[in-house]
C-alpha positions in Angstrom: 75.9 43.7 52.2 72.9 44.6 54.8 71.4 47.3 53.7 69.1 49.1 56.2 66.5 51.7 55.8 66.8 55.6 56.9 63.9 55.0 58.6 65.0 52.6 61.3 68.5 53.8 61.8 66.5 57.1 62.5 64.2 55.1 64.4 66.3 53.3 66.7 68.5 56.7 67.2 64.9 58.7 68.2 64.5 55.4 70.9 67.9 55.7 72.4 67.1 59.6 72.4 63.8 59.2 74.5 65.1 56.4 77.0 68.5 58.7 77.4 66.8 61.9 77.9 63.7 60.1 80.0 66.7 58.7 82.3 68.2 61.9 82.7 64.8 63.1 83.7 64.4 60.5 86.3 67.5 61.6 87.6 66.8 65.0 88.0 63.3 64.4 89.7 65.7 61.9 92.3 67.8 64.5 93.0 64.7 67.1 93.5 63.2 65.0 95.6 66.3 64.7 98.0 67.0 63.1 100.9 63.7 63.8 102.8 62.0 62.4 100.0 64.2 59.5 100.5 63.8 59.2 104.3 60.1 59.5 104.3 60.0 56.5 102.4 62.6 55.0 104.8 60.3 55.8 107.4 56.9 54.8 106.0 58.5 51.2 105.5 60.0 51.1 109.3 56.6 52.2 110.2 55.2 49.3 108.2 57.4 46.7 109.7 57.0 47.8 113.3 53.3 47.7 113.1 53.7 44.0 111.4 56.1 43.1 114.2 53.5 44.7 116.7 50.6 42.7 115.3 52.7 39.6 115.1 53.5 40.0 119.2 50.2 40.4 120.2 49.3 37.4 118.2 51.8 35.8 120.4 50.1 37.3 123.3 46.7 36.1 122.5 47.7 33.0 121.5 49.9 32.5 125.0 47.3 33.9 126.9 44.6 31.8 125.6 46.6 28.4 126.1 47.6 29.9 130.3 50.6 30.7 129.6 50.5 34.4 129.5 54.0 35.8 130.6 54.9 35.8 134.4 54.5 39.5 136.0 52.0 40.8 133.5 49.8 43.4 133.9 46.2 42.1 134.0 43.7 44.5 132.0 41.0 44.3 134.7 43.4 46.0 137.3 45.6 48.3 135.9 48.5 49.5 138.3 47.4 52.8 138.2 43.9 51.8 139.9 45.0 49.7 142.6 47.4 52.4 143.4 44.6 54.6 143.5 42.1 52.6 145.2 44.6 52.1 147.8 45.4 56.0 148.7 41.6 56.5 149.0 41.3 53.9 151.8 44.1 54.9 153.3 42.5 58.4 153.0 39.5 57.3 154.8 41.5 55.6 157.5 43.6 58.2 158.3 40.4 60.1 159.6 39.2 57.5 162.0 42.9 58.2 163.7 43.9 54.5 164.5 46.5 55.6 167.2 44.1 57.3 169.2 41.3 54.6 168.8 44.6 52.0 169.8 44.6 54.3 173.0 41.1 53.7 173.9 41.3 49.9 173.6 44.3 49.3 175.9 41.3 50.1 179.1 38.6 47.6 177.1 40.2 44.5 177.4 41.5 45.1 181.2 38.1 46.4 182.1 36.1 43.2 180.9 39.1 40.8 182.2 38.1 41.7 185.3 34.4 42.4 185.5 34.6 38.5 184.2 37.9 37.4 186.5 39.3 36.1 184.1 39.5 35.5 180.2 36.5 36.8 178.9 34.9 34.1 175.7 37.7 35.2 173.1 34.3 36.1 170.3 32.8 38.5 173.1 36.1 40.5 173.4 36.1 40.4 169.5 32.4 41.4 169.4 33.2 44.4 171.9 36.3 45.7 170.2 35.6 45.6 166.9 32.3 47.1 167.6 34.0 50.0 170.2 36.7 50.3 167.6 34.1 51.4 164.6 32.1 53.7 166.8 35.2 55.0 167.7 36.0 55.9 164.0 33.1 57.1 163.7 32.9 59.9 166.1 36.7 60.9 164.8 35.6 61.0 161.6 32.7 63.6 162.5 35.3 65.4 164.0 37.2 65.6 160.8 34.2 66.5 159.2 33.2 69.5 161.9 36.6 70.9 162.3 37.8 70.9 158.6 37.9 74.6 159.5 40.7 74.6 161.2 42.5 71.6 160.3 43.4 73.6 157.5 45.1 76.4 159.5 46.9 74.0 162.4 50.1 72.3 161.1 49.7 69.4 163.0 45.9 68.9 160.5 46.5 70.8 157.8 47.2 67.2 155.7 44.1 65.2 157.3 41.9 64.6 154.0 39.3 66.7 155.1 41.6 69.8 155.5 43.2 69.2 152.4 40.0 68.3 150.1 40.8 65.0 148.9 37.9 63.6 150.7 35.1 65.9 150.9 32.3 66.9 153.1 29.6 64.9 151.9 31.7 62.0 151.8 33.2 62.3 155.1 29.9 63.0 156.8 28.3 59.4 155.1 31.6 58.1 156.0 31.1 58.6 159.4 27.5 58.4 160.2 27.5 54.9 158.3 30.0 53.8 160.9 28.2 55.2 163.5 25.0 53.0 162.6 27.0 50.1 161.8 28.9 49.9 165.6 25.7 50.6 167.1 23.8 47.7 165.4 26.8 45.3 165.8 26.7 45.9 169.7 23.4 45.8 170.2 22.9 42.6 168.5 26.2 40.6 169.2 27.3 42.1 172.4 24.4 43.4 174.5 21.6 46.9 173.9 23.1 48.5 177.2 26.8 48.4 175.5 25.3 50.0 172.1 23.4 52.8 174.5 26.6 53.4 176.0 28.8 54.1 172.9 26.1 56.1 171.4 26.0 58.4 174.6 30.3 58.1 173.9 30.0 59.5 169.9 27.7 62.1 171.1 29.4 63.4 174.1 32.8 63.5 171.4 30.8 64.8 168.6 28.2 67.2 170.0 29.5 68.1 173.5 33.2 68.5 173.0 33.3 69.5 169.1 30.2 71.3 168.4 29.7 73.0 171.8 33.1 73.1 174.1 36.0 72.9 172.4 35.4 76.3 170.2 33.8 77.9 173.6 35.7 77.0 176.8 39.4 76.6 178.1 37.3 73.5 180.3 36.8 72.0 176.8 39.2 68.7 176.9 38.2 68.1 180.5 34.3 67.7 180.3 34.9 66.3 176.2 37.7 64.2 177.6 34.6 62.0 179.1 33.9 60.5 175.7 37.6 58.8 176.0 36.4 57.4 179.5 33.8 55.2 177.7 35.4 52.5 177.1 35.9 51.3 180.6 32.0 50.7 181.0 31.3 49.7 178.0 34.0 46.7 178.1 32.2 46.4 181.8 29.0 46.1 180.1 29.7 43.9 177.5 30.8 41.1 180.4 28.0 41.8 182.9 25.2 43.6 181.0 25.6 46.9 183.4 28.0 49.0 185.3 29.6 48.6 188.7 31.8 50.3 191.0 35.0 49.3 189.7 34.0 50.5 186.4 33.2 53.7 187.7 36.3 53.8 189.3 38.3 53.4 186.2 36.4 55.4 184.4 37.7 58.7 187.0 40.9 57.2 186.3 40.7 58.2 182.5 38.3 60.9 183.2 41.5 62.6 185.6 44.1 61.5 183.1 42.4 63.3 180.5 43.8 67.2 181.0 47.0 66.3 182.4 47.7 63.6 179.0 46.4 66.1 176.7 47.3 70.2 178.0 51.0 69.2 177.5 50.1 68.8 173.5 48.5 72.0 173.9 51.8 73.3 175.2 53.3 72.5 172.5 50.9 73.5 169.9 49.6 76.5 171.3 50.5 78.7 168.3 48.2 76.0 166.1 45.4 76.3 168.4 45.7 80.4 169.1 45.5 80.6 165.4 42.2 78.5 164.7 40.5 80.3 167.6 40.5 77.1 169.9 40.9 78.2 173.9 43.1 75.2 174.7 44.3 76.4 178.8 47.6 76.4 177.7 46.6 78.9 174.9 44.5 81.4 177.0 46.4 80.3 180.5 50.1 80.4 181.9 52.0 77.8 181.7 52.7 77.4 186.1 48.6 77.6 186.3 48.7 74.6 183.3 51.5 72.6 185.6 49.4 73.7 188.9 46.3 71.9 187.5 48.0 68.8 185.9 49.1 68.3 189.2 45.8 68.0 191.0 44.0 66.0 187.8 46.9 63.6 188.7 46.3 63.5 192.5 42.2 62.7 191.9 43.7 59.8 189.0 45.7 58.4 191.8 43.0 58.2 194.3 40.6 56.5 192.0 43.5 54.1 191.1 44.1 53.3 194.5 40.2 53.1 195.2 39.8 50.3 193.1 41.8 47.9 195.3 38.7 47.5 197.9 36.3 48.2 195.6 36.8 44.8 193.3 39.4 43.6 195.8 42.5 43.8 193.9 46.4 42.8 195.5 48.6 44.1 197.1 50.6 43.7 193.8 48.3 46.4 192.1 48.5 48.8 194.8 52.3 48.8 194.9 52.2 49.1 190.8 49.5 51.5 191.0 50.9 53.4 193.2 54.2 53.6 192.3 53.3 54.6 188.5 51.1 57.4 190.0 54.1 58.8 191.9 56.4 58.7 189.2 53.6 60.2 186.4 53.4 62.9 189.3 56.9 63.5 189.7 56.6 64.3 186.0 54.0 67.1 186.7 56.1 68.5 189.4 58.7 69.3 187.4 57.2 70.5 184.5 55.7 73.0 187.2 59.0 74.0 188.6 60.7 74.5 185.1 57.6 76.6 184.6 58.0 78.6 187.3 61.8 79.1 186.6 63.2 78.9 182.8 66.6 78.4 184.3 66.0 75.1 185.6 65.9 73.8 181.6 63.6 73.4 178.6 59.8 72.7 179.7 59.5 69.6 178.0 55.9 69.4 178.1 56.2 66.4 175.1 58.0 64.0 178.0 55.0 64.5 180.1 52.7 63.7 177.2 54.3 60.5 176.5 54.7 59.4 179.8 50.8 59.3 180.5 50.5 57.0 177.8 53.1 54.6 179.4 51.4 55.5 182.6 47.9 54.2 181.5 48.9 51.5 179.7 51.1 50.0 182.4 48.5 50.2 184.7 46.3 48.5 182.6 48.4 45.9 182.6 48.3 45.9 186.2 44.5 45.3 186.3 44.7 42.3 184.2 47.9 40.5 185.7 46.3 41.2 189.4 43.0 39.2 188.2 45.3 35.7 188.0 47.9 36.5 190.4 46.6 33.4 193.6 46.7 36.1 196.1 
């Protein structure tokens, strides 16, 4: 028989005491810990395993990128999308004020103009030369008329959103903006195209920028039709550029544009007049009724006629210009007449001074046409 000591059977039985009562305590400190206890830890270790799996992808990344053979469509550091976004909105910011319609407008009587002061093709790098160069001086006076007439951009609906009005661009930028162009078109004429073409679109941003915006247009219901000159430029400078001065026949164009002018731009007025009452701009149609508007359109149109007409013996265009010129005067005419009856009696229908507007763009663009067929028509 085994016989064993008090001591160790008490012994053991003290052991098994401690580990049974130190389990039960483990257990109660699992239970107060509870469940967010429990999740914490989940977390921390999910944490820990996404930031391994992180670290092991852009290993992968590196290494893929380092060999070429980064994944197709991704992002490059250097140009975030956000930036190009950006850097595109601000250029298409600045563009906006050089208004590209209006400086398309002015181009349409350029290349006409110097097809026939040559009489024929004009070399296809001094046509580049001249527009490129007309185009930027262009800009730049629109842009200094952005700049001077943020003023009331901001209260006309039709410029309330031009960058100038709204503040995305500001003042000091916008004036840099468009005195830099100014330098740069004046340069590029007067060294690729010809000094007497670079005098003449300087004397165009100043009569835009300084006679009509600074001096006329806040001053005089006359304003569009003296300012209105600046748009007229064109024709001798595209005459210029091809001969190195001015003749007849561009003088002759340019009273066609000069006389377009009021009769292509009151019927905007017209409809606009609230915009222009509002900034303090005497537009006639604002401070004048509309049958003393129609009455005037009408003889603008008459004196645009006659200096079309005038240019058949003066550079000895066809019969097949007179017969277009003339029958796209009557027709633009026609168009004046009516607005002027319509003004003088509401019953005969809605004005429609907007039809008027758009058909002196067809008007001067067809006939522009005209002047460059007629110069290869073997008549």
């Amino acid at each position: 028989m085994r016989l064993t000591s008090p001591s160790s059977v008490d012994g053991r039985s003290a052991d098994d005491d401690v580990a049974r009562s130190g389990g039960r305590r483990d257990a109660a400190v699992a239970r107060a810990e509870g469940p967010q206890d429990r999740a914490h830890d989940d977390t921390v270790h999910d944490d820990t395993a996404r930031d391994d799996t992180a670290r092991d992808d852009q290993d992968q990344r590196s290494a893929l990128t380092a060999h070429g053979l980064a994944p197709r469509g991704a992002a490059s550091p250097a140009l975030p999308a956000g930036r190009v976004a950006q850097a595109r909105a601000t250029v298409g910011r600045y563009v906006t004020l050089t208004k590209p319609r209006v400086i398309e407008l002015l181009l349409v009587t350029t290349i006409p103009t110097m097809i026939l002061a040559q009489e024929g093709w004009p070399s296809l790098g001094l046509v580049l030369a001249t527009l490129v160069g007309g185009a930027t001086a262009a800009g730049s006076a629109n842009v200094l008329n952005c700049y001077i007439d943020r003023d009331i951009d901001r209260v006309m609906n039709r410029t309330r959103k031009r960058p100038t009005a709204t503040g995305e661009i500001g003042p000091r930028a916008a004036l840099t903006f468009g005195l830099v162009l100014g330098v740069v078109s004046l340069t590029w004429l007067w060294f690729l195209v010809n000094p007497v073409s670079s005098l003449l679109c300087a004397g165009a941003i100043l009569i835009y920028v300084v006679g009509y915006t600074m001096i006329l247009k806040r001053r005089t219901p006359q304003n569009i039709v003296w300012g209105g000159a600046a748009g007229c430029m064109p024709v001798l400078i595209g005459w210029s550029a091809v001969t190195g001065g001015v003749g007849w026949p561009a003088v002759l164009l340019f009273g066609v544009v000069f006389f377009w002018t009021p009769p292509h731009y009151w019927p905007l007025s017209m409809k606009f007049r609230r915009d222009y009452a509002a900034a303090g701009v005497p537009m006639l149609p604002v401070v004048a009724k509309d049958t003393k508007v129609a009455r005037e359109m009408i003889g603008y149109t008459l004196a645009m006629i006659a200096c079309s007409l005038l240019l058949v013996p003066a550079a000895g265009m066809t019969w097949v210009y007179a017969v277009v010129a003339t029958g796209l005067g009557v027709w633009f005419l026609v168009l004046c007449v009516r607005l002027l009856r319509r003004a003088e009696d509401p019953a005969r229908g809605k004005l429609r001074a907007m039809s008027v507007f758009h058909a002196s763009i067809t008007y001067l663009t067809l006939l522009s046409v005209a002047v460059s067929v007629d110069v290869f028509l073997p008549l």
